[in-house]
N, C-alpha and C positions, 0 to 999 in steps of 0.2 A: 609408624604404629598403625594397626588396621584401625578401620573405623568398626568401635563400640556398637552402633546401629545395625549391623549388619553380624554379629555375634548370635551364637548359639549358648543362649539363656538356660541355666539350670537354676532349679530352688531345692535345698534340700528335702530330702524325704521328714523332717524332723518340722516343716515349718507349720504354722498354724493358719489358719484362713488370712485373718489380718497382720501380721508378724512374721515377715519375714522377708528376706534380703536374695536376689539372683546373682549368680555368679560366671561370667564367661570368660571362657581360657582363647583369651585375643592371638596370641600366636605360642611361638616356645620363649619367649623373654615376657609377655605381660598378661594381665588379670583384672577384668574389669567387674568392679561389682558396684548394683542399684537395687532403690528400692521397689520391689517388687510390685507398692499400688501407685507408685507413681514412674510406671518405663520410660514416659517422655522426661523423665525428671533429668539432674545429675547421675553423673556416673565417675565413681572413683577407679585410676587405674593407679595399677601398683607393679612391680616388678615380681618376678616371679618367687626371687629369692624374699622376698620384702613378705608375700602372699603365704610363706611357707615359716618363717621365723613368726608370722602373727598364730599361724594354726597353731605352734608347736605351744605358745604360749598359752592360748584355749587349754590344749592336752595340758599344761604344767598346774592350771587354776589361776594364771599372772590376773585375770580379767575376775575375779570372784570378789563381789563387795567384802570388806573385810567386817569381820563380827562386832558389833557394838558392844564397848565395855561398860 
């Protein structure tokens, strides 16, 4: 697996000053993402397939707090 350190870091266009997460595409099999005020921090990698069933779920609303009855 490549080394994370040596990635080319994106942040979305959507992020806020303090809030928000970087995301680099490590080879064609993985995906590493950190936190943006802390780069020396952790870094989680994930599989590509793994990085694409989480977006889809964003797109579906799986990740949306549910309504308070």
């Amino acid at each position: 697996m490549p080394d994370p350190r040596r990635a080319r870091w994106r942040k979305s266009t959507r992020s806020t000053l303090n809030n928000c997460v970087e995301v680099a595409f490590l080879d064609r099999h993985h995906v590493a993402v950190r936190d943006s005020k802390d780069r020396r921090g952790p870094v989680l990698t994930f599989a590509v397939a793994e990085w694409h069933a989480f977006l889809d779920g964003i797109r579906k609303g799986v990740f949306e707090r549910p309504e308070r009855v």
